[in-house]
N, C-alpha and C positions, 0 to 999 in steps of 0.2 A: 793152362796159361795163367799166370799169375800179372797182376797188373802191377807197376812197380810206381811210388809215389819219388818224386826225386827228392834229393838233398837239398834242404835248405841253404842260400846262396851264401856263401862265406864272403864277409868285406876282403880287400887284396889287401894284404900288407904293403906298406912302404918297402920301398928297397930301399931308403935313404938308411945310411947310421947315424945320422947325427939325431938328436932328439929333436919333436916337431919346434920347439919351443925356440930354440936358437937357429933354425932352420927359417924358421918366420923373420926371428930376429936380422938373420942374412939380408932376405927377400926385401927387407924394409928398410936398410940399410942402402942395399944395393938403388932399389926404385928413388931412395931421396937423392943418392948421389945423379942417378939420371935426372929426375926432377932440377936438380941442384944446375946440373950440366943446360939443360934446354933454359931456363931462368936467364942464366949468364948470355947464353945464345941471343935469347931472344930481347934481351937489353941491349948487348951489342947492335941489333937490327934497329932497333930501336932510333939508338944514336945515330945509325948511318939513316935513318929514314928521317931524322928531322935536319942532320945536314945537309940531306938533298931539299927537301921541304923549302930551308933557308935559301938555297943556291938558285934553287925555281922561283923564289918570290925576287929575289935579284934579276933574274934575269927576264921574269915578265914585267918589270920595271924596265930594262932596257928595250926588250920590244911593244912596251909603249910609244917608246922617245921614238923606235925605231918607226914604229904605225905613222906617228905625226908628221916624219919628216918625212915618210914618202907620202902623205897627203897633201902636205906642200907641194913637193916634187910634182903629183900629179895636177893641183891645180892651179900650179906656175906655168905647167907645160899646155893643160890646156887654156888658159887666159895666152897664152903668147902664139897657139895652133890657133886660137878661136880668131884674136885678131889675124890673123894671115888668112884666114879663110874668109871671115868678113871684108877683107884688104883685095881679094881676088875676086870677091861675089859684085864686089863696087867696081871692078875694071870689066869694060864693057865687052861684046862680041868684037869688035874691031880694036879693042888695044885700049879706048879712050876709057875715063873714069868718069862718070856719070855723076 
């Protein structure tokens, strides 16, 4: 029995034909225009995230005015509840107002 040393491992060849060099050149070509592509993307988001930004500060200015005027609302209604309940606590067990 003879002991057998294996073959040293050979790198794989490319199957590509193009040479590495312009292959790179593709690869890097390719990545800028994706880069290129998500840039554009991600500016457009941009612009729609500060025109919503703008439409929310607008409109938490409206539900300010809106807070204030149902706090009014509420303590109009309770000054006008509170005398009615005060108005009824002074009318006495038999009807008379004390």
């Amino acid at each position: 029995m003879s002991t057998r040393t294996p073959a040293p491992a050979r790198p794989q060849s490319r199957l590509s034909t193009m040479p590495a060099s312009s292959s790179s050149n593709t690869n890097k070509a390719r990545q800028l225009n994706h880069l290129h592509a998500q840039l554009a993307q991600l500016t457009a988001h941009m612009s729609d995230l500060e025109n919503l930004l703008r439409m929310t500060a607008v409109q938490a200015e409206g539900m300010r005015g809106l807070g204030g005027y149902a706090g009014g609302m509420f303590m109009a209604a309770s000054k006008v509840l509170g005398e009615e309940t005060v108005g009824g606590q002074q009318v006495g067990q038999g009807g008379e107002r004390k």
